[in-house]
C-alpha positions in Angstrom: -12.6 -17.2 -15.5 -10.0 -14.5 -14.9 -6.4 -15.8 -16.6 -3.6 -16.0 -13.7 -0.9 -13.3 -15.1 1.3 -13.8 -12.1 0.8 -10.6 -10.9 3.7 -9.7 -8.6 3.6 -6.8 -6.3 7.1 -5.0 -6.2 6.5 -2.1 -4.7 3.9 -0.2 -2.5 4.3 3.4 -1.3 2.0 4.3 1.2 1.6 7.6 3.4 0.0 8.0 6.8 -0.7 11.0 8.8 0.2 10.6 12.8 -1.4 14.3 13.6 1.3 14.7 16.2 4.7 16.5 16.0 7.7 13.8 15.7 10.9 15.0 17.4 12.6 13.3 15.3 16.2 14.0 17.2 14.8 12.5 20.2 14.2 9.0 17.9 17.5 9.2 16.5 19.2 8.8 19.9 16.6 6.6 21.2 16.5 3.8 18.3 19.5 1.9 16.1 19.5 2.0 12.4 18.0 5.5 11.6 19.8 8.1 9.1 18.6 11.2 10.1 20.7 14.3 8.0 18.3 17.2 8.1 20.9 19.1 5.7 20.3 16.5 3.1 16.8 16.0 3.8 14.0 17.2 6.4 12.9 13.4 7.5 14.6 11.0 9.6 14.5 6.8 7.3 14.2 4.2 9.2 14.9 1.1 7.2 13.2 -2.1 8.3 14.4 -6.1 7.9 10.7 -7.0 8.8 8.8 -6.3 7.0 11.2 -5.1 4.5 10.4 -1.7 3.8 11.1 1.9 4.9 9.9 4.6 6.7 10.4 8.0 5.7 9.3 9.7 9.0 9.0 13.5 8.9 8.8 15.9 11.9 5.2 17.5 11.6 3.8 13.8 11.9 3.5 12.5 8.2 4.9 9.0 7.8 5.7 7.4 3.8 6.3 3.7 3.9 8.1 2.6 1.0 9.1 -0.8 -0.3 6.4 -3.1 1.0 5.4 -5.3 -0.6 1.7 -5.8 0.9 -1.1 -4.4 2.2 -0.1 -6.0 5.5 3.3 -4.8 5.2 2.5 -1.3 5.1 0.5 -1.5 8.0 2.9 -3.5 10.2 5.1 -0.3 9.3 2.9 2.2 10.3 2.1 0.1 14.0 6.2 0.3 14.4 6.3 3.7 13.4 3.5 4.5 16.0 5.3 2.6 18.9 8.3 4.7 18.3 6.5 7.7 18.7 4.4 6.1 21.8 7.7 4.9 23.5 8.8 9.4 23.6 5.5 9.3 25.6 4.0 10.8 22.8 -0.1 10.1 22.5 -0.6 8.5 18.8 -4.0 8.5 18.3 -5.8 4.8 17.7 -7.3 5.6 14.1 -4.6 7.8 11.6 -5.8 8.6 8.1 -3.5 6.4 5.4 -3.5 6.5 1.9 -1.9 3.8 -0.8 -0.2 6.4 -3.1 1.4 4.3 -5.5 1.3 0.5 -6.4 4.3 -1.5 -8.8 3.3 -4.5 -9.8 5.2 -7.1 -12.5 3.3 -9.7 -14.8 3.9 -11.7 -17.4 1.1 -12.3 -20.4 2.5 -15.5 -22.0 3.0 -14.2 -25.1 5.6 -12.8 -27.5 4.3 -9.2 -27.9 4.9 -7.0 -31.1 5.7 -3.6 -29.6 5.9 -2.1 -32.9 2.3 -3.3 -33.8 1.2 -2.1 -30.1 2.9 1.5 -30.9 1.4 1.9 -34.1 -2.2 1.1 -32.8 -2.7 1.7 -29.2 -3.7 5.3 -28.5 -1.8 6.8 -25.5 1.3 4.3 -26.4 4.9 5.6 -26.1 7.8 3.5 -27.9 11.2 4.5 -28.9 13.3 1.4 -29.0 16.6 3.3 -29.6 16.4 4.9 -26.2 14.6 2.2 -24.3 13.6 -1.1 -25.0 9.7 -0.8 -23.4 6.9 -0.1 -24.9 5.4 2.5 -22.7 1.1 2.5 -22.3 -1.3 5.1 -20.3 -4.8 4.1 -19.2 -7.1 6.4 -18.2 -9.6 3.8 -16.0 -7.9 2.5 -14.0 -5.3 5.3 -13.9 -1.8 3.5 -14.6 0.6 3.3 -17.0 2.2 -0.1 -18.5 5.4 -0.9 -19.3 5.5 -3.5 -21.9 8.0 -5.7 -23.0 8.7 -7.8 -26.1 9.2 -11.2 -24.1 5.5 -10.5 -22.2 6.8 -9.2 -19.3 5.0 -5.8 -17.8 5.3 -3.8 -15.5 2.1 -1.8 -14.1 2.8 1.4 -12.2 0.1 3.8 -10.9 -2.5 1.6 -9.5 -3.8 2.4 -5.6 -4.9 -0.8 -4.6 -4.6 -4.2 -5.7 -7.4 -4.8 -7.3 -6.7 -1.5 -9.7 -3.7 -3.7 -10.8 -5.7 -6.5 -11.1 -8.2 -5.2 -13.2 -5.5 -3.1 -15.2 -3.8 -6.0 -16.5 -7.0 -8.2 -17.7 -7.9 -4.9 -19.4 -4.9 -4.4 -21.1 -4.4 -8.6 -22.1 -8.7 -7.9 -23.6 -6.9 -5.0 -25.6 -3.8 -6.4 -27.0 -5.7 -9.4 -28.1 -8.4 -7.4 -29.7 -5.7 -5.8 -31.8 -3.9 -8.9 -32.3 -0.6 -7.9 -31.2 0.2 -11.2 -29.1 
C-alpha cells in the first residue's frame, strides 16, 4: 500500500516545438493580453486565466508553458498556442514534439523531521540553517532534489513526470525512516 503524502503539483514547465516560424508582431496586434518587448526579451508571454499558466512563445516556433499545474493543462496551452498561430493562416502541423522539462511538486510526510540528523547522515544533503531554513537533498534515480523542512513539509523539484515525483517521495519517506530521522 503506497502512503498518501498529499502530493501537490505546483508547478509544470513544459516546452513544445511548433516547427513553424511565429511572427510574433503579427500576434501582438491580433490578440489582447500579450507583452511582447523584444529589447527585454526575444519572446512574446501570453498569460492565460484558463488554464492558469503561461506561454512563453518565441519567434522560430518553440513554445514553454509555465505555471500549469497538470498534464492537461499544459496541453490545453499548447492547443491555444496552436490556434493562434492557425488563426495568421499559418499551417501548425497535427503532431508537435513536447517535452515536460521540469515538475514542482509539495508534500507533507506527517512527521516532525530532524534536519540536523538528516544532514549529518544523508549523503548528497545540503543544510545551513543560518542562511536558509531547508534542508536541501539530491537523488540521483529519480533525478530531483528535495527541499525538506522541519514541520514535514517538502518540496520535490526536478522530476519530468508525475510518477518521477511520485516515486521520489515514497523513496525518500523509505530513507528517512531507515535512518530514523522522523
Amino acid at each position: 500500500m503506497v502512503k498518501d503524502f498529499k502530493i501537490r503539483i505546483e508547478n509544470i514547465v513544459a516546452s513544445a516545438s511548433m516547427n513553424v516560424v511565429i511572427p510574433l508582431e503579427k500576434i501582438v496586434k491580433k490578440m489582447e493580453g500579450m507583452e511582447y518587448e523584444p529589447e527585454q526579451f526575444p519572446g512574446l508571454v501570453y498569460r492565460m486565466e484558463k488554464p492558469k499558466a503561461a506561454a512563453l512563445i518565441f519567434g522560430s516556433g518553440k513554445v514553454v508553458c509555465t505555471g500549469a499545474r497538470s498534464i492537461t493543462d499544459v496541453k490545453t496551452v499548447f492547443k491555444k498556442v496552436a490556434k493562434i498561430v492557425e488563426s495568421l493562416r499559418i499551417k501548425v502541423p497535427r503532431q508537435y514534439k513536447t517535452q515536460i522539462e521540469n515538475i514542482v511538486a509539495s508534500a507533507r510526510l506527517d512527521a516532525l523531521l530532524n534536519l540536523d540528523d538528516i544532514a549529518f547522515t544523508l549523503e548528497n544533503s545540503e543544510y545551513e540553517p543560518e542562511q536558509f531554513p531547508g534542508l536541501v537533498y539530491r537523488m540521483e534515480n529519480p533525478k530531483v532534489a528535495f527541499l525538506l523542512f522541519g514541520s514535514g513539509k517538502i518540496v520535490c523539484t526536478g522530476g519530468r513526470s508525475i510518477d518521477d515525483v511520485k516515486i521520489a517521495v515514497v523513496k525518500l519517506h523509505k530513507k528517512l525512516k531507515s535512518i530514523k530521522a522522523m
